[in-house]
C-alpha positions in Angstrom: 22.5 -51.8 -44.1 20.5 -50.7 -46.6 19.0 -53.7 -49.2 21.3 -54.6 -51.8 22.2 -58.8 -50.7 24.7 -61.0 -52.6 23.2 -65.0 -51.8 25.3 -67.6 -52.8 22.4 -70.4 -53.5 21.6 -73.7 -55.6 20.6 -72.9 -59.2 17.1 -74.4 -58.7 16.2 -71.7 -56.0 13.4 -69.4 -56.6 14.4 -65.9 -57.5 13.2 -63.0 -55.5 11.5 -60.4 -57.4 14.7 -57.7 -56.5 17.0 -60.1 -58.3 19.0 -58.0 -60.5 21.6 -60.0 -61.6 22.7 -63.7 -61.5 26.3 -65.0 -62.2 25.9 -69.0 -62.8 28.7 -71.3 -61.6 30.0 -74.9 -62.4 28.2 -77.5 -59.8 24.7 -76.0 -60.6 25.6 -72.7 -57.9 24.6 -68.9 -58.6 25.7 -66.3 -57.4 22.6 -63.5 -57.2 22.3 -60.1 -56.5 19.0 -58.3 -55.1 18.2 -54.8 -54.8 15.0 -54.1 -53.4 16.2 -50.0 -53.7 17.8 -50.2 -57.1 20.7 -47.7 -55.6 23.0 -50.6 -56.7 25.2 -50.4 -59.8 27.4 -53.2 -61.6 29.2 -52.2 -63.8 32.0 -54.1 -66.4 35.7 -53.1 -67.5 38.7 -54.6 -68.8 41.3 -56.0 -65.8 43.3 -53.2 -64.9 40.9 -50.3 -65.7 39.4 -49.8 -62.7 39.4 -45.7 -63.5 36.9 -47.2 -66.0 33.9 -47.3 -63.4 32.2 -43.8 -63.1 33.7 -41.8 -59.8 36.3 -44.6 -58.9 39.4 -42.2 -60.1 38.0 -39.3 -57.5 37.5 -41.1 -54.9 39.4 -40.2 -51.7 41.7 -42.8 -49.8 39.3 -45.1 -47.3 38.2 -44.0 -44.0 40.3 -47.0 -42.5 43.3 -46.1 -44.2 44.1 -42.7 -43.6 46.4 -41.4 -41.0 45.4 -39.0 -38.1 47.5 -36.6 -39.6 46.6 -36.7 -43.2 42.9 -36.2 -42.2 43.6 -33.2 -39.9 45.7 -31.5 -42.5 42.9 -32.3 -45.1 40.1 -31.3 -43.3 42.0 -28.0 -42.6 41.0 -27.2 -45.7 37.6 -27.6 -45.9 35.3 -24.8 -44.8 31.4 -25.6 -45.3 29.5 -27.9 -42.9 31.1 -31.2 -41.2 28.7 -33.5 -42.2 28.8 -32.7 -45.8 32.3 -32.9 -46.2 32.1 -36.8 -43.8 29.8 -37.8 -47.0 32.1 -36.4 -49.8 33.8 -39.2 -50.9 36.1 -37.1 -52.9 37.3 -36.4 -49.3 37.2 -39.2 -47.6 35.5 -42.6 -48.8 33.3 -45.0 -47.3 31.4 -43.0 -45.1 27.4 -42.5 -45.9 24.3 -40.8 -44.7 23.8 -43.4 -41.2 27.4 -43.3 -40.4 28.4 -40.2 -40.3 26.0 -39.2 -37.9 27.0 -41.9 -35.4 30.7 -40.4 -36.2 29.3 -36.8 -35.3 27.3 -38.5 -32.0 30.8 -39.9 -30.8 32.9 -37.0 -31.9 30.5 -34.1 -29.9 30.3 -32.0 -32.9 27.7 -30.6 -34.4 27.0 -31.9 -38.0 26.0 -28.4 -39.0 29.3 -27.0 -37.7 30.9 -25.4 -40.5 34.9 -26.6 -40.9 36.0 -23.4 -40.7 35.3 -23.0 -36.9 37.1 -26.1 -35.8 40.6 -26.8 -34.3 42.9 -29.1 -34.5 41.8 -30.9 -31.5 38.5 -31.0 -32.9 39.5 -32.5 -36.0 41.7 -35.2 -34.6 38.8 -35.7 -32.0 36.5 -36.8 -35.2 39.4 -38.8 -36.3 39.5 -41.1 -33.7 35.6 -40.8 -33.8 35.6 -42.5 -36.8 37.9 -45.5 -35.7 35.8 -45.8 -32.7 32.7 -45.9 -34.3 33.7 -48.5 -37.2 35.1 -50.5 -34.2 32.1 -51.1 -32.3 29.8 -51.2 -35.3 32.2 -53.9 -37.3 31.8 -56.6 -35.3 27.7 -56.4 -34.7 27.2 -56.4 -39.0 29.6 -59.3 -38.5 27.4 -61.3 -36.1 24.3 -60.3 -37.9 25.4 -61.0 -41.4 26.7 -64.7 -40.1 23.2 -64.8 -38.5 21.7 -64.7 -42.2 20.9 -60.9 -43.0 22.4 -62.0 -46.5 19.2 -64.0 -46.7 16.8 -61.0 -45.9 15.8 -58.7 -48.3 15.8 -55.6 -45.7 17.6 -52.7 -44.2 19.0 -53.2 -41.3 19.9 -50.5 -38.5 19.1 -52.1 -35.2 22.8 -51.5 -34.0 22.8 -47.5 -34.6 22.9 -44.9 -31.5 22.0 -42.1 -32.6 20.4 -42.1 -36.9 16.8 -42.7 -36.3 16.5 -42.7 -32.5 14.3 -40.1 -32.3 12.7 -40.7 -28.9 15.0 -43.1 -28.1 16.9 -42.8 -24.8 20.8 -41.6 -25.7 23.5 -43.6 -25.1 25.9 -41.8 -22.5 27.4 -38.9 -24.1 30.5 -36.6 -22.5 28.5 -33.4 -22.4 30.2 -29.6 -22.5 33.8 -31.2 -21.5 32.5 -32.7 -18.0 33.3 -36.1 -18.5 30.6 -38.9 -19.2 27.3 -37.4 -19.1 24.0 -38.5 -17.6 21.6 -40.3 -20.5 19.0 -38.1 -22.0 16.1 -38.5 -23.9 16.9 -37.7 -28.0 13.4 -35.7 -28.0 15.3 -33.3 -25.4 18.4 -33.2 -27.8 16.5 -32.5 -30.5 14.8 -29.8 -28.9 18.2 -28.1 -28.1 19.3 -28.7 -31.5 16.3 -26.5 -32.7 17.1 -23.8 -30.8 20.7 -23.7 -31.8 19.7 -23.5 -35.2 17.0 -20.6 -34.4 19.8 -18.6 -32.0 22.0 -18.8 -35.3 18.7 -18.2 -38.0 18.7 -14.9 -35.6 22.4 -14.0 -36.1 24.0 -15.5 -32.9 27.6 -16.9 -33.0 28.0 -20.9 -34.6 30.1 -21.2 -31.5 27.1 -20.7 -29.3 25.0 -22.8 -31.3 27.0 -25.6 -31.0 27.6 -25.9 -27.2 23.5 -25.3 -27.0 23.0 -28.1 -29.5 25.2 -30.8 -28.5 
C-alpha cells in the first residue's frame, strides 16, 4: 500500500527519480526498485543466513500461519494496549499501522483496550478478525496490482473500511452484541470514541469506555 514498487521493465526505460536499486538481467530486462518514502531496506547475506538481516531472528511467526490457539495463549500474555501489541512484530508479524485498525474495526474492540481486560472470547474473536480481514482485503490488492499499481509510484488505500475514513459513512458494524448494526457516520464514531477516552482521562472503568467507544 504504501510506495515502494518492484517493475520488471526493458533496460532502455527511463528511470523514475525513486529508483533505488536496479538488478540487470540477460535479454536487456531490469529488474527496479522505487521508493518514493525511502522506508524500504535491501539488504545482502550469504545463502542460509537469513538471521543475518537486522530483526529477522525476532520476528514472530506470520499472521497467516498461526493457530487460533497459539495466538490466544500468546496474547494471554500481553497486558498493554491491543493495537500495540497487533503492530509488534516480535508478537505477531505482518501486521502494520492500516491493518490493524481494519482488524480492530472487524473484531469490535477497542484499539486502546489494554490486553489485560480481554477474555478468551475476545481474543479468539480478533483471531478470526484477522483471517477475515486479510480475506477480503487479498483479493482487491490482487485485482489492483494485476490492474498495474506496480506501475504507479503511489500509496494505495482505496479498499480500507475503517483507516482514514474519517467522515466516511461505516460499513455495517455488529454494535453492543445486537447483531448487525445500522451504518453510521465515522464523525459520530469518533465522537464516542472521544468521550470514552475523556470518561477514562476522569477515572471511569476501561470497560465502560470501550462499550461507549465502539
Amino acid at each position: 500500500m504504501l510506495t515502494g514498487r518492484f517493475t520488471w521493465v526493458d533496460a532502455t526505460e527511463r528511470k523514475r527519480p525513486s529508483t533505488c536499486i536496479t538488478l540487470a538481467f540477460s535479454g536487456e530486462q531490469e529488474l527496479r526498485y522505487s521508493d518514493q518514502r525511502r522506508m524500504g531496506r535491501w539488504c545482502i547475506v550469504p545463502k542460509g543466513k537469513l538471521d543475518a538481516v537486522p530483526g529477522f531472528s525476532e520476528l514472530a511467526e506470520d499472521a497467516l500461519a498461526i493457530d487460533e490457539e497459539s495466538f490466544v495463549a500468546n496474547l494471554r500474555k500481553r497486558r498493554g494496549q491491543i493495537k500495540n501489541t497487533l503492530v509488534n512484530q516480535k508478537f505477531i508479524a505482518g501486521i502494520g499501522n492500516a491493518y490493524s485498525n481494519e482488524i480492530l474495526w472487524e473484531a469490535q474492540i477497542h484499539p486502546h483496550r489494554r490486553g489485560s481486560t480481554l477474555e478468551d472470547e475476545d481474543r479468539a474473536r480478533l483471531y478470526r478478525a484477522i483471517l477475515a480481514t486479510f480475506e477480503w482485503a487479498r483479493p482487491m490488492l490482487e485485482a489492483e496490482v494485476s490492474e498495474g499499481l506496480y506501475q504507479r509510484n503511489e500509496e494505495w488505500r482505496d479498499h480500507l473500511r475503517a483507516h482514514r475514513q474519517e467522515g466516511e459513512d461505516c460499513p455495517p458494524l455488529r454494535l453492543d452484541g445486537e447483531g448487525a448494526g445500522a451504518e453510521r457516520s465515522r464523525d459520530e464514531l469518533l465522537s464516542n470514541l472521544s468521550a470514552a477516552l475523556r470518561l477514562t482521562s476522569a477515572g471511569g472503568s476501561r470497560e465502560s469506555a470501550v462499550a461507549h467507544g465502539t
